[in-house]
N, C-alpha and C positions, 0 to 999 in steps of 0.2 A: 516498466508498468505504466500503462497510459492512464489516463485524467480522467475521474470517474464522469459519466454521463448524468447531467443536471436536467438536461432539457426529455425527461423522461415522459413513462404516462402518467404517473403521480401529477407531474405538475400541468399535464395536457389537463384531467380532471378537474383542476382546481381552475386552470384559465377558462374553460366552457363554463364550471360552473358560477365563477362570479361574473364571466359576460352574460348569462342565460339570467340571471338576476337584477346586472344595470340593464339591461334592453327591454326587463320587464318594467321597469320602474322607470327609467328615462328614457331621453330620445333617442333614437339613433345618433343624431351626431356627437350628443354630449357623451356617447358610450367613445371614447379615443383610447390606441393600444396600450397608451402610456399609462391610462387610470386602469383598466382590465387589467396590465399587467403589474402595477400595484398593490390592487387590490387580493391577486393570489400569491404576494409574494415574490413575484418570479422580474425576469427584462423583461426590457422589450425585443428582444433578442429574441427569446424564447417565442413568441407568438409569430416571429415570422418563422423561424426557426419550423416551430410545428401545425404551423398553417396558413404560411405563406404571405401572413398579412390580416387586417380587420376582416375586409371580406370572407376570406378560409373562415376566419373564426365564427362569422355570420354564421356560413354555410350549416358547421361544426354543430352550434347550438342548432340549427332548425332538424338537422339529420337526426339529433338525439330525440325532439322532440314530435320528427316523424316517426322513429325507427318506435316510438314507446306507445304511441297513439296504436299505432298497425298492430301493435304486438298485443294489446289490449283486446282492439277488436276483433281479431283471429282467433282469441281465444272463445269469443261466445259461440258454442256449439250451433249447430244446424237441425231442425227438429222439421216435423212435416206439419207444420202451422207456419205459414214464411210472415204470417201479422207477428205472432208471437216472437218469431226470429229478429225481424226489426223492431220491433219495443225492447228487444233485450241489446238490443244496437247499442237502440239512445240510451237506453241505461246506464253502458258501456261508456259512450261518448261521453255521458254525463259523468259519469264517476272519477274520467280520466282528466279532464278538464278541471273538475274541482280541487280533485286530488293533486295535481301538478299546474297550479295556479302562473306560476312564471313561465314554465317553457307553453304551458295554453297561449296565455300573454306576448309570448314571442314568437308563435307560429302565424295568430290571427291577430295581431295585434299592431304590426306595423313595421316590426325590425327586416322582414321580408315577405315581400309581396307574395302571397298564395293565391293560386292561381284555379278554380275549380274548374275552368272550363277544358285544361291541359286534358293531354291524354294520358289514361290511367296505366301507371308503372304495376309493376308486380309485387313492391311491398308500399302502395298506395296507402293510405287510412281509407280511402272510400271503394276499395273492393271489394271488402267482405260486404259493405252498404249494397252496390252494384249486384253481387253476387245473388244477397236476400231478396232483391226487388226484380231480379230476372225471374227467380223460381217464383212470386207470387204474381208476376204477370202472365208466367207460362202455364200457372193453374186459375188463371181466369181470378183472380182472388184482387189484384190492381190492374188498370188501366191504363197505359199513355207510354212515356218515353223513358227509357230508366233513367240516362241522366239528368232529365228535367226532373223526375221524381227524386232522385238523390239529396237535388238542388236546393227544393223546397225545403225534404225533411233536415238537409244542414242548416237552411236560413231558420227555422224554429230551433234546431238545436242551440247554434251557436247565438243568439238573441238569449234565449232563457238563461243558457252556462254565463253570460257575458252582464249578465243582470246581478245573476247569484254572485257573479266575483266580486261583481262593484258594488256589494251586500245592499243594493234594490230590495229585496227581497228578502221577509224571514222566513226560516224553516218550514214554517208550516204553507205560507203560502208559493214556498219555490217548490213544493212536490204536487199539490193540487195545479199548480200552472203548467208545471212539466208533464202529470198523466194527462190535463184536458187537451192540453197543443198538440201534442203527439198522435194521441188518438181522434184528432180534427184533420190535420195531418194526412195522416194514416185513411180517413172515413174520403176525404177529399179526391183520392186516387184510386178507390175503391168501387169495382164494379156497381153495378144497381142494386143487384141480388144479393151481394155479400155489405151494401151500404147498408141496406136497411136492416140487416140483422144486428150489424154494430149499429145503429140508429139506436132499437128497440134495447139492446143489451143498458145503453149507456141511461135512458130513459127509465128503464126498469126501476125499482123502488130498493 
């Protein structure tokens, strides 16, 4: 009978998730195998074992914290309003950010370099974004380059989500901040014709 398997996914889980936790909270260097693998119990054995070394395990948490971002924002259906399709983006992006405060922390944060100018993969986080801002530039609804427009509406996203973590902001004022940016945004890249109706809308009484 051979020696039961230790270095299982049980304990792959518990090493992502207390590295995804020290890289939120400290530095990268201070994150070392040795404290990670303490902290879930496990060797350090096990971390090379199941990813090869710090870096794998780098990798490991960003993957999670890509693969959960993506999967968030695929889920926001597509409607034939492509303004309405990206506000439910950001909404998306916002909710997932707030809601998963550390792996947010560890995508954009510092533990690995992100890269928006890269070219976009097929389970991106900013495809479905890409996707929304082709159809509203292909009906005349926005104006300009898609990934510069992406660009933009990520620099107001991620500023606002990055405000709200560092509780800058209370409640009431991190949602009035969040519809005015967005739909500034949003008005900023937007044809003449369909500017001044969101103009008129936002003025209205």
């Amino acid at each position: 009978m051979g020696r039961p398997r230790t270095n299982d996914e049980a304990v792959k889980e518990r090493l992502v998730a207390c590295a995804t936790e020290m890289f939120a909270t400290g530095s990268r260097e201070s994150v070392t195998v040795r404290a990670v693998a303490a902290a879930a119990g496990a060797s350090t054995t096990a971390v090379y074992s199941l990813f090869g070394g710090k870096d794998g395990l780098i990798g490991a948490v960003r993957d999670r914290a890509v693969a959960g971002l993506f999967q968030d924002l695929s889920a926001v259906p597509s409607s034939e309003d492509p303004l309405a399709d990206l506000y439910a983006l950001a909404i998306a992006y916002r909710r997932w950010g707030c809601g998963h405060s550390h792996l947010y922390t560890v995508l954009f944060g510092g533990a690995q370099t992100f890269e928006p100018s890269g070219a976009v993969g097929t389970r991106d986080p900013i495809r479905p974004l890409i996707a929304a801002i082709d159809r509203a530039v292909t009906s005349s609804v926005l104006a300009g380059e898609a990934t510069s427009i992406a660009l933009s509406l990520w620099v107001t996203l991620h500023g606002l989500v990055t405000l709200e973590l560092a509780e800058a902001l209370d409640a009431r004022t991190a949602e009035a901040a969040f519809r005015s940016a967005i739909h500034a945004a949003l008005r900023g890249w937007a044809t003449p014709t369909v500017f001044r109706g969101l103009r008129q809308a936002d003025l209205a009484p």
